[in-house]
BALOBA-1460 file (C-alpha; in Angstrom, 3 decimals):
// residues 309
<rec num="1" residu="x" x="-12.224" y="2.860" z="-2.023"/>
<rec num="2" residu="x" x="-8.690" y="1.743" z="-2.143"/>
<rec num="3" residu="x" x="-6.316" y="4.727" z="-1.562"/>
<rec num="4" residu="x" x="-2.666" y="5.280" z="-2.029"/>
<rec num="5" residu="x" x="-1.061" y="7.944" z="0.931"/>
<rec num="6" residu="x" x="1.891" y="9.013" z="0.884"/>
<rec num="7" residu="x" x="2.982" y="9.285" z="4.514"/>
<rec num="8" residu="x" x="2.633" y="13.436" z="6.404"/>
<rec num="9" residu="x" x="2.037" y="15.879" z="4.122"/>
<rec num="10" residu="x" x="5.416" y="16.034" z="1.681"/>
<rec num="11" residu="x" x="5.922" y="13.216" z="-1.075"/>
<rec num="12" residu="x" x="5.325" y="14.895" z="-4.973"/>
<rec num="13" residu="x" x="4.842" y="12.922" z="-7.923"/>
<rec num="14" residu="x" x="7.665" y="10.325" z="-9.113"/>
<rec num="15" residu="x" x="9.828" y="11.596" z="-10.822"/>
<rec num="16" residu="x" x="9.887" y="10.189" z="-14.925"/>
<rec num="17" residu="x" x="12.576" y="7.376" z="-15.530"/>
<rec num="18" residu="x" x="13.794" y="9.093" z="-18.560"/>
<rec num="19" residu="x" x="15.611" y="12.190" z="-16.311"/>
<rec num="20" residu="x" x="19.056" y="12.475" z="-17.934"/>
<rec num="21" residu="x" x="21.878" y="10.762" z="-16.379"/>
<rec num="22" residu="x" x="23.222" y="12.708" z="-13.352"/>
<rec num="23" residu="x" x="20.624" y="14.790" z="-12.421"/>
<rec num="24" residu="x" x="19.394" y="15.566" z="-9.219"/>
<rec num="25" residu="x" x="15.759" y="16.713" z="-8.774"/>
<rec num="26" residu="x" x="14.156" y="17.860" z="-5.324"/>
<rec num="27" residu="x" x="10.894" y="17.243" z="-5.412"/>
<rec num="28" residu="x" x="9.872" y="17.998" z="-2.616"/>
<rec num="29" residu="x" x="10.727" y="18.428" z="1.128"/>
<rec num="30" residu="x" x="8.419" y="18.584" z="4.226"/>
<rec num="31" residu="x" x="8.083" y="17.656" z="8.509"/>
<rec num="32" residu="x" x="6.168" y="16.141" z="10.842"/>
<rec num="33" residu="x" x="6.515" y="17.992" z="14.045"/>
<rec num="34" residu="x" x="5.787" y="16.467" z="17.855"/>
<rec num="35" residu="x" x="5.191" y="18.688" z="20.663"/>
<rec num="36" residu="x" x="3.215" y="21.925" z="21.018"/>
<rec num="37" residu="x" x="5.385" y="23.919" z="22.605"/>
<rec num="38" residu="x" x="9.659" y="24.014" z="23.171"/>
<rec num="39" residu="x" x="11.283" y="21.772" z="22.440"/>
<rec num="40" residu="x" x="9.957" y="20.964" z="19.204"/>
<rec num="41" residu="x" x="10.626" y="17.560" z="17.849"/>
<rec num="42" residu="x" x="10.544" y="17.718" z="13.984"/>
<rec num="43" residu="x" x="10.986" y="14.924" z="11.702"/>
<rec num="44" residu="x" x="12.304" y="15.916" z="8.169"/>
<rec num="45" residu="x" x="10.860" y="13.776" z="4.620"/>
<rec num="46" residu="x" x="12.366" y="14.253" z="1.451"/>
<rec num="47" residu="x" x="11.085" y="13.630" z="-1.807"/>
<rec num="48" residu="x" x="14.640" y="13.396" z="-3.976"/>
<rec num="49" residu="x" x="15.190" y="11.604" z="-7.278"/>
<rec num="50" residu="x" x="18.759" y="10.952" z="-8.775"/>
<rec num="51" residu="x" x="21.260" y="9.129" z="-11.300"/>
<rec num="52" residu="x" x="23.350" y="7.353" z="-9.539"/>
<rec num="53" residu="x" x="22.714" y="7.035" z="-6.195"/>
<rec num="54" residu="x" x="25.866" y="8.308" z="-4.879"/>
<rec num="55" residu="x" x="24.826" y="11.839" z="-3.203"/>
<rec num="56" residu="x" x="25.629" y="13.637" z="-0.281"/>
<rec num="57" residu="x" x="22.917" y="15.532" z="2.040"/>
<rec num="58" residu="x" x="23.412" y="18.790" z="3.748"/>
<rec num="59" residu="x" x="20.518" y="20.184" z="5.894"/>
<rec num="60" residu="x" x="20.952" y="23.651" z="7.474"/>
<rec num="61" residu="x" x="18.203" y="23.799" z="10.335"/>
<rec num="62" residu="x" x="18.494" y="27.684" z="10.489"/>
<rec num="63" residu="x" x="19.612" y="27.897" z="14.282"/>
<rec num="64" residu="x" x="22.758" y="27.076" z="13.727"/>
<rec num="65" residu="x" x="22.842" y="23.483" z="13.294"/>
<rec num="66" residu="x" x="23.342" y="21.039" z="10.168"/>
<rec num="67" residu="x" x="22.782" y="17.425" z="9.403"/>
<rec num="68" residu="x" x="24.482" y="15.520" z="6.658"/>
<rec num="69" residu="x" x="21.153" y="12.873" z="7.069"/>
<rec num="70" residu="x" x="19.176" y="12.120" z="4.431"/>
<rec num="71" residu="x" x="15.968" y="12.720" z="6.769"/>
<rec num="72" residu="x" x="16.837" y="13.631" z="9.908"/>
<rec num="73" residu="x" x="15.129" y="14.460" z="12.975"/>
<rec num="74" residu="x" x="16.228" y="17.641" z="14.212"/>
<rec num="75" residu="x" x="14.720" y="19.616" z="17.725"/>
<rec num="76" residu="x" x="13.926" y="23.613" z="17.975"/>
<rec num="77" residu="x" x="14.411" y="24.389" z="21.762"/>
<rec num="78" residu="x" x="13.308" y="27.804" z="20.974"/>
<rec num="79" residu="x" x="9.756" y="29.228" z="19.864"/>
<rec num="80" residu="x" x="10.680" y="30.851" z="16.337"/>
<rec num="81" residu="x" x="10.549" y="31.068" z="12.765"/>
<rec num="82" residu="x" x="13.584" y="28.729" z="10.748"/>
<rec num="83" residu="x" x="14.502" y="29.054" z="7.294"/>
<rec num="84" residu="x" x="15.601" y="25.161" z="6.562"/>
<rec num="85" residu="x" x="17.730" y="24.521" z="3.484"/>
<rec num="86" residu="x" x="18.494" y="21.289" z="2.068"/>
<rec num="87" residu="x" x="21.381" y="20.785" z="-0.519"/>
<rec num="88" residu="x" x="21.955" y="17.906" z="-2.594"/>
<rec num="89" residu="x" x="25.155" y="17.138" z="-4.030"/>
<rec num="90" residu="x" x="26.545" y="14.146" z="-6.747"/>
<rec num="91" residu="x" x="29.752" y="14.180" z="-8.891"/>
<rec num="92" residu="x" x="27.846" y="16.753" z="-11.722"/>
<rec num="93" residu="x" x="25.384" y="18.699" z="-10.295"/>
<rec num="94" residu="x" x="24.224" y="20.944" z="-6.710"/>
<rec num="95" residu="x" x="21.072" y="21.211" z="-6.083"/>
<rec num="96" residu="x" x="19.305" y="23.129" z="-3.044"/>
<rec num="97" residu="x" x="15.712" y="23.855" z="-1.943"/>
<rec num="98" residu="x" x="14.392" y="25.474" z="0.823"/>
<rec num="99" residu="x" x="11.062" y="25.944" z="3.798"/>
<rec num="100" residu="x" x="10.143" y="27.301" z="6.486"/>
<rec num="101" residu="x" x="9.310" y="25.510" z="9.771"/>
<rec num="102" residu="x" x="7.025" y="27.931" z="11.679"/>
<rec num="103" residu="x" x="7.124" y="27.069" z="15.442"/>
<rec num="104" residu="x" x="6.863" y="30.584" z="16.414"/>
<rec num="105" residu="x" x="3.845" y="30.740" z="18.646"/>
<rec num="106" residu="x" x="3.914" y="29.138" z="22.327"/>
<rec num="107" residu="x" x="1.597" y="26.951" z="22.451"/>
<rec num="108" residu="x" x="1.789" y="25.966" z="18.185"/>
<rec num="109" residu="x" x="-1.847" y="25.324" z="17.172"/>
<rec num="110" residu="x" x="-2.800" y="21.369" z="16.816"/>
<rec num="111" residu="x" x="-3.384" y="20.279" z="13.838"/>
<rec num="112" residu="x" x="-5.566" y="17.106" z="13.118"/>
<rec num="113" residu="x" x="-6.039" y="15.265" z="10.167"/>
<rec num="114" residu="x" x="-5.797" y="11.427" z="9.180"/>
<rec num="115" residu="x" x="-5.934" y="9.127" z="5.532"/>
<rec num="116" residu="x" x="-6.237" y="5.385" z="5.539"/>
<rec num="117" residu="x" x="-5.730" y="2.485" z="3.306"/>
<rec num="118" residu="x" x="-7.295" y="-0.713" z="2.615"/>
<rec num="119" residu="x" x="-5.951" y="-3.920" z="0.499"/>
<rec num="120" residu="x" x="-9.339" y="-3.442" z="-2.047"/>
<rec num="121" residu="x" x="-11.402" y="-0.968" z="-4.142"/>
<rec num="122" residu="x" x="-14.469" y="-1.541" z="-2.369"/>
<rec num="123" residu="x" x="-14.704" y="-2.195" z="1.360"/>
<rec num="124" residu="x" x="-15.995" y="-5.597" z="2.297"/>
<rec num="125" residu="x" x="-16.108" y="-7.132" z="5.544"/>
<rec num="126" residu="x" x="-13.904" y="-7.941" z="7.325"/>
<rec num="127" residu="x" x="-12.098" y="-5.069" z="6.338"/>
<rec num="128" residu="x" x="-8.436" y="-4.108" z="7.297"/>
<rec num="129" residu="x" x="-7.639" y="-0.174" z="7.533"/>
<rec num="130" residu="x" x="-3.897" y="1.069" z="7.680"/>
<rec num="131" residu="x" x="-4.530" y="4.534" z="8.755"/>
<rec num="132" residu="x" x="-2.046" y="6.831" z="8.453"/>
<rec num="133" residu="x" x="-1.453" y="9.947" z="11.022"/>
<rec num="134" residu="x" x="-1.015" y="13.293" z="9.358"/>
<rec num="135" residu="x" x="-1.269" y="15.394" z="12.327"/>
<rec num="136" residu="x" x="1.022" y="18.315" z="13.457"/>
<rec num="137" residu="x" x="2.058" y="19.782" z="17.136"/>
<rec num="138" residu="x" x="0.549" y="16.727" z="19.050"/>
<rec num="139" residu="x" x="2.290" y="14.385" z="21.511"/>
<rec num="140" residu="x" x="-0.686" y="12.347" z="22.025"/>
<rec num="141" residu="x" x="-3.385" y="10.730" z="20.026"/>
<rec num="142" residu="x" x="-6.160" y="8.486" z="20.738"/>
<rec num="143" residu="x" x="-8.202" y="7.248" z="18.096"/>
<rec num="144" residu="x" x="-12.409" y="5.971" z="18.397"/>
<rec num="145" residu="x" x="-13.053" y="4.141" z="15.327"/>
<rec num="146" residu="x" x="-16.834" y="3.673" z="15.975"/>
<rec num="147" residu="x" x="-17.394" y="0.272" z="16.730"/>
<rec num="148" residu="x" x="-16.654" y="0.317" z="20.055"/>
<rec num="149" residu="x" x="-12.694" y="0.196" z="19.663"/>
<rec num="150" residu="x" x="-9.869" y="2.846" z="19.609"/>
<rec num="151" residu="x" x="-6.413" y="3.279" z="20.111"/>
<rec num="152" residu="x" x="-3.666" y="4.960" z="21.193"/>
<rec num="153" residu="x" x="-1.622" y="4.340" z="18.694"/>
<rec num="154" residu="x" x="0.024" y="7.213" z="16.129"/>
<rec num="155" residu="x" x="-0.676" y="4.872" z="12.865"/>
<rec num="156" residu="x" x="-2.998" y="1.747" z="13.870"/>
<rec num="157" residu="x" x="-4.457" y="-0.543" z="11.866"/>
<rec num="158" residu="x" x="-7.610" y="-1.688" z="12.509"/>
<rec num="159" residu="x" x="-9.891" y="-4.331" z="11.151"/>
<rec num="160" residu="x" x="-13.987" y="-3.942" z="11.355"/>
<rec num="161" residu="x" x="-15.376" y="-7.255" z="11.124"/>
<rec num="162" residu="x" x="-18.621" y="-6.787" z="10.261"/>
<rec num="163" residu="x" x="-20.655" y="-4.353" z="7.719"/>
<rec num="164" residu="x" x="-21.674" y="-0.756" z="8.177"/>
<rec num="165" residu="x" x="-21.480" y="2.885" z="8.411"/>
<rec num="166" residu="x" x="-18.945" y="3.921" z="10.794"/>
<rec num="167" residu="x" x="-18.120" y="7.300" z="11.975"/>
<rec num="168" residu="x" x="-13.663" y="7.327" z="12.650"/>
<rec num="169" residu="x" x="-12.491" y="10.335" z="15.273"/>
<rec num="170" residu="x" x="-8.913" y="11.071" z="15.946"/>
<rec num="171" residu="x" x="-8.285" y="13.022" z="18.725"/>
<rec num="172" residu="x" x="-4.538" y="14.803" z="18.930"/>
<rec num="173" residu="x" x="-3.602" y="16.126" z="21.896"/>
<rec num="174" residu="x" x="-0.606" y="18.297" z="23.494"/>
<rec num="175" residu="x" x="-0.917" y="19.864" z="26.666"/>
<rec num="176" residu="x" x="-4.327" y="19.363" z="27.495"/>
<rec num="177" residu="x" x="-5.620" y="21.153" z="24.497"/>
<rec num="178" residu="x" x="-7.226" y="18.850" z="21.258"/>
<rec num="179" residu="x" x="-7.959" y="19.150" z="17.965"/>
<rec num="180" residu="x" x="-10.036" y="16.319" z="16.114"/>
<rec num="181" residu="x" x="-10.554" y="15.208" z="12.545"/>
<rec num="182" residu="x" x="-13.772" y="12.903" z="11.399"/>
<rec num="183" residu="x" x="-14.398" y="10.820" z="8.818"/>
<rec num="184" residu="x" x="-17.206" y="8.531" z="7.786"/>
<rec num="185" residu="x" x="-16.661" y="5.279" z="6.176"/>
<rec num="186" residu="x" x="-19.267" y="2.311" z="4.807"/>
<rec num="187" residu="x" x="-18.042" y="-1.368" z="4.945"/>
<rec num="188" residu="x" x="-20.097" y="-3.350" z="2.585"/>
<rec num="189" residu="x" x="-21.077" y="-7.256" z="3.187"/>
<rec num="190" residu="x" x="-18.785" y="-9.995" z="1.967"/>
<rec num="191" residu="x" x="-18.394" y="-9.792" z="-2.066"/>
<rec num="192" residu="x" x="-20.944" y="-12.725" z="-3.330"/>
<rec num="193" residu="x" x="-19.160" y="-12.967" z="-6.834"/>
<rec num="194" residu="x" x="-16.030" y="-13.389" z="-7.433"/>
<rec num="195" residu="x" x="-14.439" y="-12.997" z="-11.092"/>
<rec num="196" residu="x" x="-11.014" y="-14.785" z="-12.360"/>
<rec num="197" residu="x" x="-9.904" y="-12.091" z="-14.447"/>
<rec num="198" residu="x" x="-6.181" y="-13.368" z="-14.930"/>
<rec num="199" residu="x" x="-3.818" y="-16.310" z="-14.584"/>
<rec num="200" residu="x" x="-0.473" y="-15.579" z="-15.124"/>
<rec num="201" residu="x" x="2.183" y="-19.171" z="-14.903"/>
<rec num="202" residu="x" x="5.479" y="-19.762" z="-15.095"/>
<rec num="203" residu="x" x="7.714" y="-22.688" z="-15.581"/>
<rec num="204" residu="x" x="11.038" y="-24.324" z="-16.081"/>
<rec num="205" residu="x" x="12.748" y="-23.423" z="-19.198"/>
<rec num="206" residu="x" x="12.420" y="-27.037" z="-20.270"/>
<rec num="207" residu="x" x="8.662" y="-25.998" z="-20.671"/>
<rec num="208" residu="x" x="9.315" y="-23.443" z="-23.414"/>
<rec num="209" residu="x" x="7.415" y="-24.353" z="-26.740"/>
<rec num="210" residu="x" x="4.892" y="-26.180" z="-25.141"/>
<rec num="211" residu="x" x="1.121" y="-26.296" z="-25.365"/>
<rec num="212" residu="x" x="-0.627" y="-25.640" z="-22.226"/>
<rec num="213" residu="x" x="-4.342" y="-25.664" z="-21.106"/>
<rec num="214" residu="x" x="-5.852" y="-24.315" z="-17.975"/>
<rec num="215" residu="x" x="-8.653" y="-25.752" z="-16.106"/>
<rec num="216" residu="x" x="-9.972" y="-24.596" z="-12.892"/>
<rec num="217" residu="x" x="-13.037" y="-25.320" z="-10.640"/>
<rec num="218" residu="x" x="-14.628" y="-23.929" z="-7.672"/>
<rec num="219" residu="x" x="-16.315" y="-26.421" z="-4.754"/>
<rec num="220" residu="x" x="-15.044" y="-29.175" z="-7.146"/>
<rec num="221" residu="x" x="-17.401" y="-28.133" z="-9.996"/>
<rec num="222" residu="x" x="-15.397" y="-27.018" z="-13.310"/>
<rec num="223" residu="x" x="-15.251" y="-23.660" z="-13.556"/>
<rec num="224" residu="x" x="-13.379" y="-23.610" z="-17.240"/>
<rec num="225" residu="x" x="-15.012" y="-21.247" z="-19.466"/>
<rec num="226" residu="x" x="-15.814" y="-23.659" z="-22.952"/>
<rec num="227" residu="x" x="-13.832" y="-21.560" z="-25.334"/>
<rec num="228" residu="x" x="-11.344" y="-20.728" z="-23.366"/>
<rec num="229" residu="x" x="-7.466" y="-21.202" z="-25.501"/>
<rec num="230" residu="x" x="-4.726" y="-23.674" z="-25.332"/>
<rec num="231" residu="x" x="-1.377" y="-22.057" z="-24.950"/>
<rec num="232" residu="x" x="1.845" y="-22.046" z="-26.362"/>
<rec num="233" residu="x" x="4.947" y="-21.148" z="-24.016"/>
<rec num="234" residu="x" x="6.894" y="-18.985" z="-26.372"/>
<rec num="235" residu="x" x="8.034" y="-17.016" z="-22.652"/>
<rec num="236" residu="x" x="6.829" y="-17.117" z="-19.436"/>
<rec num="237" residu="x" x="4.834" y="-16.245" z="-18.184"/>
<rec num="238" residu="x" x="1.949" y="-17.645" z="-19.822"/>
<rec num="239" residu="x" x="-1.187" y="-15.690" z="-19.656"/>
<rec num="240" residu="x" x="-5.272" y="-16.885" z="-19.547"/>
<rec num="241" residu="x" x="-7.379" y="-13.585" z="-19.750"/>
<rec num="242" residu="x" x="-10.736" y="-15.052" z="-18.766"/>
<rec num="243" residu="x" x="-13.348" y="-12.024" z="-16.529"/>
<rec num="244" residu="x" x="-15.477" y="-14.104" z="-15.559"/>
<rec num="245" residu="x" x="-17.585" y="-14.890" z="-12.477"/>
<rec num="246" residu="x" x="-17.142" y="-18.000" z="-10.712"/>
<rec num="247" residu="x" x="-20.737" y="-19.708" z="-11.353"/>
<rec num="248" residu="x" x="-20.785" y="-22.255" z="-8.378"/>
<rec num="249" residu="x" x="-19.255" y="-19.716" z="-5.538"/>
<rec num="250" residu="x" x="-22.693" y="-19.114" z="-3.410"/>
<rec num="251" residu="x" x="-20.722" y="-16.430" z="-0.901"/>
<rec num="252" residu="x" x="-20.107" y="-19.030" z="1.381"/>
<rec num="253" residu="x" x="-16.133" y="-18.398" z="2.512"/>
<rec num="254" residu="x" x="-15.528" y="-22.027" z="3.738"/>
<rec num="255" residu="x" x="-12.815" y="-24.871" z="3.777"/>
<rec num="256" residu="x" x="-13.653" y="-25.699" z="0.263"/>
<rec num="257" residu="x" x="-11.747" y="-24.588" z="-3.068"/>
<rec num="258" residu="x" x="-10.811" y="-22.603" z="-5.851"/>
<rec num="259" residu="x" x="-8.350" y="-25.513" z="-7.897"/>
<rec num="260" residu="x" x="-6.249" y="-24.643" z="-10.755"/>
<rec num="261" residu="x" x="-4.486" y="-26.823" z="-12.548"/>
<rec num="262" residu="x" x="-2.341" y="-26.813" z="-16.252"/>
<rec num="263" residu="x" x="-2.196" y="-29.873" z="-18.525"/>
<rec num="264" residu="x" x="0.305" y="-30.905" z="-21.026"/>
<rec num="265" residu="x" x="-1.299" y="-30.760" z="-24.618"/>
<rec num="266" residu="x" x="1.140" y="-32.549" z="-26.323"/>
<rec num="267" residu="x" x="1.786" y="-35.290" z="-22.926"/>
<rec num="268" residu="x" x="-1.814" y="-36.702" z="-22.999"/>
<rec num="269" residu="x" x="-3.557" y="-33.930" z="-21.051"/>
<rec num="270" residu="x" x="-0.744" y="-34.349" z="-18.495"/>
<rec num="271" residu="x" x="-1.267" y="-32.049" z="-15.183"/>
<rec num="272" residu="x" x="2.326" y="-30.003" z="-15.101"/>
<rec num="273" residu="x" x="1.257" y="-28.013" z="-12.189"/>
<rec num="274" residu="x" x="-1.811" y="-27.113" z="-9.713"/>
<rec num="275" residu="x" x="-2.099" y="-24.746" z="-7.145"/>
<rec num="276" residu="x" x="-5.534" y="-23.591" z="-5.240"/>
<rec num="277" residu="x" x="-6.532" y="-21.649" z="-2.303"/>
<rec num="278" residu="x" x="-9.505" y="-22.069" z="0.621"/>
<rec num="279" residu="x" x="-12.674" y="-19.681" z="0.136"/>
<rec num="280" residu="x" x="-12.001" y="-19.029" z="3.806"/>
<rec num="281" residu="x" x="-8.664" y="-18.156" z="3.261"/>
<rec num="282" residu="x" x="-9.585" y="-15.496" z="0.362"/>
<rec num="283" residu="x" x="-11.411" y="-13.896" z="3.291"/>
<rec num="284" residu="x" x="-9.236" y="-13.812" z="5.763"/>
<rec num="285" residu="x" x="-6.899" y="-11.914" z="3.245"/>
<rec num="286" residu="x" x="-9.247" y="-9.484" z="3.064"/>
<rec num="287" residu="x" x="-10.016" y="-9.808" z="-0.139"/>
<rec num="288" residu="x" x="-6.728" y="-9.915" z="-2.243"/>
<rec num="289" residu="x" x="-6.916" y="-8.842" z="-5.787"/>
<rec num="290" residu="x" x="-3.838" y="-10.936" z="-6.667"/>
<rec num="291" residu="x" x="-2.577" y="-14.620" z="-5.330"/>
<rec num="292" residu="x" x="0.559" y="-16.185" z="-5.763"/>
<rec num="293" residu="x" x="1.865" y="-19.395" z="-5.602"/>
<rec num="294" residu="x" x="5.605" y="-20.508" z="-5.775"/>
<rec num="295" residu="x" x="6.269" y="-24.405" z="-5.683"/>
<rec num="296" residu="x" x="10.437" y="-23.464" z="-5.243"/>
<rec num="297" residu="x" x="11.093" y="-25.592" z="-8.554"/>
<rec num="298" residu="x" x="10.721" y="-23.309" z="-11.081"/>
<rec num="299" residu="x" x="7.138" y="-23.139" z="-10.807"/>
<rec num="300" residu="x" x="4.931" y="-20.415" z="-9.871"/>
<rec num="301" residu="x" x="1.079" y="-18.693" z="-10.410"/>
<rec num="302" residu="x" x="-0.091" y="-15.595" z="-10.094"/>
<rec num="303" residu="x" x="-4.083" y="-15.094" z="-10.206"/>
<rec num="304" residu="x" x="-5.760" y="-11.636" z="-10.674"/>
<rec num="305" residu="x" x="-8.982" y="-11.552" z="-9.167"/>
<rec num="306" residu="x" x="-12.231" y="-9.086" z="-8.779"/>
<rec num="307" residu="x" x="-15.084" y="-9.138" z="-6.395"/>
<rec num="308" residu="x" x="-18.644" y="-8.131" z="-7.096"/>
<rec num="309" residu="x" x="-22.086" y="-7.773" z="-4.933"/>
């Protein structure tokens, strides 16, 4: 299942576009710390939203010590407990918020925990995972992603190439003590269906009030749904809805193609512009729910796409 992370622990929900002019709103501030035991290394993340854009920063690190960064990094040489307080400053209004950064037993407690990310909603093979780190009080990690691989890495990526149930460990380590975090993940077999769902185009302006089919095919066999509409370019883009499987794809990901191409109506059926992509190519891309094309003249594709077992 496709997820969206925000990165360690900190970043609140967006902040609405309709916030008056000149506010300031702190959503949200929060750290990442390295190290067990003194020094501490801790990395500061804001969450901040503001009209215009010209602020100032102030961070008071409660030891004594300020930073005019927007997120700084900032190191405790001292076991303690620090009252950190952020201020946020434009031409009309102040705004401050505060936390507390706890580093007050020798060694800290490691913390281990870990999200990833993946390009689709449904994990086919091969399958690319971004994963992303959310441990605390560890200088070392080493990751064992169940097929045989790991790394070292804090935020790898790693692709499994092949389908199945795999069991991901991260190990975080300071001082010779760990703390680990599991999590079990299936990787389903290449898609065998794929669905056109959308194709957006765009063209010159000398294009505009034209009438415009679409045809595509897959393996050289036409594709084009019978009742699918001609188009007039009123604006661009120009948009097919179609949701529908591609009837001569057998699962096979090789060298042939998925062809698009859009005629002229009025021009005697004249092709304006084509664009396609290699079976074997939607694979390697693990998968991409959107394509694009851009021909650098004005021209330009964009095709939504859906996968299915």
């Amino acid at each position: 299942m496709k997820k969206s992370y925000i990165f360690l622990l900190l970043l609140g929900v967006i902040f609405s576009s309709c916030a008056k002019k000149g506010q300031v709103d702190i959503k949200d501030i929060g750290f990442w710390a390295n190290n067990c035991t003194p020094p501490y290394e801790i990395q500061f993340y804001l969450d901040v939203f503001y009209q215009p854009k010209e602020v100032t920063y102030t961070w008071d690190f409660g030891d004594g010590t300020t930073s005019f960064e927007k997120e700084p990094a900032h190191i405790y040489n001292n076991s303690g407990t620090y009252t950190v307080k952020l201020t946020v400053v434009n031409y009309k209004t102040t705004v401050e918020k505060t936390l507390i950064v706890d580093v007050s037993q020798n060694p800290m407690p490691i913390y281990a925990d870990f999200d990833f990310e993946t390009l689709g909603d449904k994990l086919y093979a091969p399958c690319e995972f971004t994963f992303y780190n959310k441990s605390q009080y560890a200088t070392n990690f080493f990751w064992n992603f169940g097929d045989g691989l790991g790394s070292t890495d804090i935020d790898p990526t790693h692709i499994y190439q092949d389908s199945g149930r795999y069991q991901i460990t991260l190990n975080a380590i300071c001082n010779g003590d760990t703390a680990s975090s599991v999590m079990q993940v299936d990787v389903l077999p290449p898609p065998s269906k794929i669905y056109v769902d959308v194709v957006n185009v765009w063209m010159p302006q000398d294009f505009l009030g034209g009438l415009f089919e679409l045809e595509y095919s897959a393996r050289g066999l036409n594709e084009t749904p019978i009742n699918l509409p001609d188009i007039q370019a009123n604006s661009f883009p120009i948009t097919w809805i179609i949701g529908q499987s591609l009837f001569f794809f057998d699962g096979d990901y090789n060298s042939e193609q998925l062809y698009f191409q859009v005629n002229d109506k009025v021009n005697y059926d004249q092709t304006v512009y084509s664009f396609s992509t290699r079976f074997e190519d939607i694979q390697d891309d693990y998968y991409p729910d959107t394509l694009f094309w851009s021909a650098g003249n004005g021209f330009s594709a964009q095709v939504v796409l859906s996968y299915g077992d």
